[in-house]
KEKE-3310 file (N, C-alpha, C; in steps of 0.2 Angstrom, whole numbers, plus 5000, padded with zeros to 4 digits):
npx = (4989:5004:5007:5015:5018:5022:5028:5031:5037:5032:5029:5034:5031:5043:5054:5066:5064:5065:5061:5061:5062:5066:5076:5076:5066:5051:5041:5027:5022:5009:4997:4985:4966:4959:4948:4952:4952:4964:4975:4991:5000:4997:4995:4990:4990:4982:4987:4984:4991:5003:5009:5012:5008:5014:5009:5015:5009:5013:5014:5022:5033:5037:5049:5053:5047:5053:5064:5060:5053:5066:5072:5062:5060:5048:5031:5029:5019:5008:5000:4987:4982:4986:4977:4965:4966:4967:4952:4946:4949:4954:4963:4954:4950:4954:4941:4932:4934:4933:4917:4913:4914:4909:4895:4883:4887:4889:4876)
npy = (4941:4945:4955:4961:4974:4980:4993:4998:5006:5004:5009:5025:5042:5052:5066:5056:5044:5037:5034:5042:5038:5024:5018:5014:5005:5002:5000:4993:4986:4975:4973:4962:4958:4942:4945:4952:4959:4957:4950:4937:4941:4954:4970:4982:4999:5012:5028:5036:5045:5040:5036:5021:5013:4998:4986:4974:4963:4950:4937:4936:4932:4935:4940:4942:4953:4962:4964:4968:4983:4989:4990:4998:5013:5019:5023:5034:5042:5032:5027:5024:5013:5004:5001:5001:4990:4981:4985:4982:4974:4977:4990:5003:5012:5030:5036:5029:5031:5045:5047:5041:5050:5062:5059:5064:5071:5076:5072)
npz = (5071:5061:5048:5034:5025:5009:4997:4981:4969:4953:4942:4932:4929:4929:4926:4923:4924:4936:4952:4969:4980:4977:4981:4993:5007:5009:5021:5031:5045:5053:5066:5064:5063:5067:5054:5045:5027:5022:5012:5007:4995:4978:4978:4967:4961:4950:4949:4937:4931:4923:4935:4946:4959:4969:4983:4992:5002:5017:5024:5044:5055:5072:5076:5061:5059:5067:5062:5050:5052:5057:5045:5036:5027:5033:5024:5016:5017:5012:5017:5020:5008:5015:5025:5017:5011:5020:5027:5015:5007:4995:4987:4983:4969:4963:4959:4966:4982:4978:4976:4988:4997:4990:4988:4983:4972:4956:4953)
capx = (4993:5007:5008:5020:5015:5027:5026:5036:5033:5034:5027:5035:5034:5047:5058:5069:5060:5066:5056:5068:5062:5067:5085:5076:5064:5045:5037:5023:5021:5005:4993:4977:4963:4957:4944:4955:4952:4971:4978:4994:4998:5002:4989:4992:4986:4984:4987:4982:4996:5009:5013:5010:5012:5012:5010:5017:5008:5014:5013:5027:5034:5039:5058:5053:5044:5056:5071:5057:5053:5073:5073:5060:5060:5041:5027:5028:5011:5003:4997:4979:4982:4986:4969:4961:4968:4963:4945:4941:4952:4959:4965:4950:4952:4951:4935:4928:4934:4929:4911:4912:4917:4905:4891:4877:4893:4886:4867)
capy = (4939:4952:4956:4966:4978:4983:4997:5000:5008:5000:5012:5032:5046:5055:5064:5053:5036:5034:5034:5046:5032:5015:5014:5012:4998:5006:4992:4992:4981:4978:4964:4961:4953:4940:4947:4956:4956:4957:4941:4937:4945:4958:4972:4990:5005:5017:5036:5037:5049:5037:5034:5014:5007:4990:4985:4967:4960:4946:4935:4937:4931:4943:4941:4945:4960:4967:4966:4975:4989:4993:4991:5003:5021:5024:5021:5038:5046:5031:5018:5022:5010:4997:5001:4998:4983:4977:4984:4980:4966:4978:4995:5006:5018:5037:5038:5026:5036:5052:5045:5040:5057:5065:5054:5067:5074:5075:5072)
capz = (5066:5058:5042:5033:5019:5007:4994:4976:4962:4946:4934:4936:4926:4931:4918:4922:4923:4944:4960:4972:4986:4975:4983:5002:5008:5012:5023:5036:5048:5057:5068:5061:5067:5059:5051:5040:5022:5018:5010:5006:4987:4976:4975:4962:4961:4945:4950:4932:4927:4924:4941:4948:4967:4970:4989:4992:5008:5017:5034:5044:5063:5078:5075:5054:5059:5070:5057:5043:5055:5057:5038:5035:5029:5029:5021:5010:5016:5008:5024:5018:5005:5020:5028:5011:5009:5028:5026:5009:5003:4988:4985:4980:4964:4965:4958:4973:4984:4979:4974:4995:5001:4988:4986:4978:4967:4951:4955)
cpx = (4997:5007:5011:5018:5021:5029:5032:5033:5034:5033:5031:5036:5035:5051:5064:5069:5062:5063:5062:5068:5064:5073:5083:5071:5055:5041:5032:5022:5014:5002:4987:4975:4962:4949:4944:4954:4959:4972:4985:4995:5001:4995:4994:4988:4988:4983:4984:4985:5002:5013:5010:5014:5008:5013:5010:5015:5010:5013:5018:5026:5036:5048:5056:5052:5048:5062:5065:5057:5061:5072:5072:5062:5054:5038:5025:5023:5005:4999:4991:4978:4983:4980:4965:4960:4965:4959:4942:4945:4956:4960:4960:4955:4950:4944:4931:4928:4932:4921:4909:4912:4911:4899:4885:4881:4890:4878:4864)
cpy = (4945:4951:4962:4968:4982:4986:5000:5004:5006:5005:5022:5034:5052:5059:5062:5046:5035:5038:5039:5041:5025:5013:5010:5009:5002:5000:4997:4986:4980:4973:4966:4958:4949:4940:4954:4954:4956:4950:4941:4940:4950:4962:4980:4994:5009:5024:5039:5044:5047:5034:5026:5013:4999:4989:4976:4966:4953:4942:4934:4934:4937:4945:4945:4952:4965:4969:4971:4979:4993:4993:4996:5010:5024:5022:5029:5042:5040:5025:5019:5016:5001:4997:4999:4992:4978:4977:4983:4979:4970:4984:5000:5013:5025:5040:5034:5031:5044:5052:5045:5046:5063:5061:5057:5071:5071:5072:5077)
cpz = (5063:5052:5039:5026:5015:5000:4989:4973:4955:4940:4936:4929:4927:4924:4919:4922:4930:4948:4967:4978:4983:4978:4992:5002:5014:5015:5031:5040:5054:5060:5067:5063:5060:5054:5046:5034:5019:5019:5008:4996:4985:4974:4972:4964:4955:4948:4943:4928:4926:4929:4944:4954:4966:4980:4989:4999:5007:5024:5036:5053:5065:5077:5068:5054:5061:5064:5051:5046:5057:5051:5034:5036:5030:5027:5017:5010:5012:5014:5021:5014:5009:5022:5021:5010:5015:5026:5019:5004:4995:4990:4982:4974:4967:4965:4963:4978:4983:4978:4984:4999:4999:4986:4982:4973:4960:4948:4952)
residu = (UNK:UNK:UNK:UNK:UNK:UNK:UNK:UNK:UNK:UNK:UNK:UNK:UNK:UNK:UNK:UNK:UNK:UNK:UNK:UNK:UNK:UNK:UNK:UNK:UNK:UNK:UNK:UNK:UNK:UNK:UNK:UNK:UNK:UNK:UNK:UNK:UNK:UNK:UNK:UNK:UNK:UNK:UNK:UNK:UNK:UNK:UNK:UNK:UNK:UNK:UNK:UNK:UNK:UNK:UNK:UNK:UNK:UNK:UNK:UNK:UNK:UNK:UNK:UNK:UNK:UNK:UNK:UNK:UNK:UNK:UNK:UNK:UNK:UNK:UNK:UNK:UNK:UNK:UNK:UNK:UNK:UNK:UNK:UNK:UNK:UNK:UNK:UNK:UNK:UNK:UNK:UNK:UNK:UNK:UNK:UNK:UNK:UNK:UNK:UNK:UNK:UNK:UNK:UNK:UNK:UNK:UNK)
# end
């Protein structure tokens, strides 16, 4: 199945309140098996300094794919957040993540 992953930012603090990527279209396109935990939806993410992504997944055909992959500029350095979302149905916080990587961290 393909599924298209597609990345805003809704919260920015900037000192001007805008994202320098909000005029261009950050999509991934990808086939998943089906033992992916991505679902259709709207998942966040807090950077917890003001800054807020949203990734819009959706399910998509081969013709739809191909027109978002011209469309796209990139995914920003952020696909981790696609992989997340595949193996483990959400978007993990910083502090999961660093608790995973550092696991006796503060023991």
């Amino acid at each position: 199945m393909l599924m298209a992953f597609e990345l805003s930012m809704p919260g920015m603090n900037s000192w001007n309140g805008r994202w320098t990527g909000e005029a261009k279209r950050h999509i991934k396109v990808m086939h998943v098996g089906k033992g992916t935990l991505a679902k259709p939806g709207l998942y966040g993410y807090d950077f917890c300094d003001g800054w807020r992504a949203s990734v819009t997944v959706r399910e998509v055909d081969g013709k739809t794919a191909r027109k978002l992959r011209r469309e796209s500029d990139g995914f920003c350095g952020y696909d981790w957040m696609c992989d997340e979302i595949r193996f483990h149905g959400r978007i993990k916080t910083l502090a999961e993540r660093t608790a995973e990587r550092m696991p006796n961290a503060g023991h």
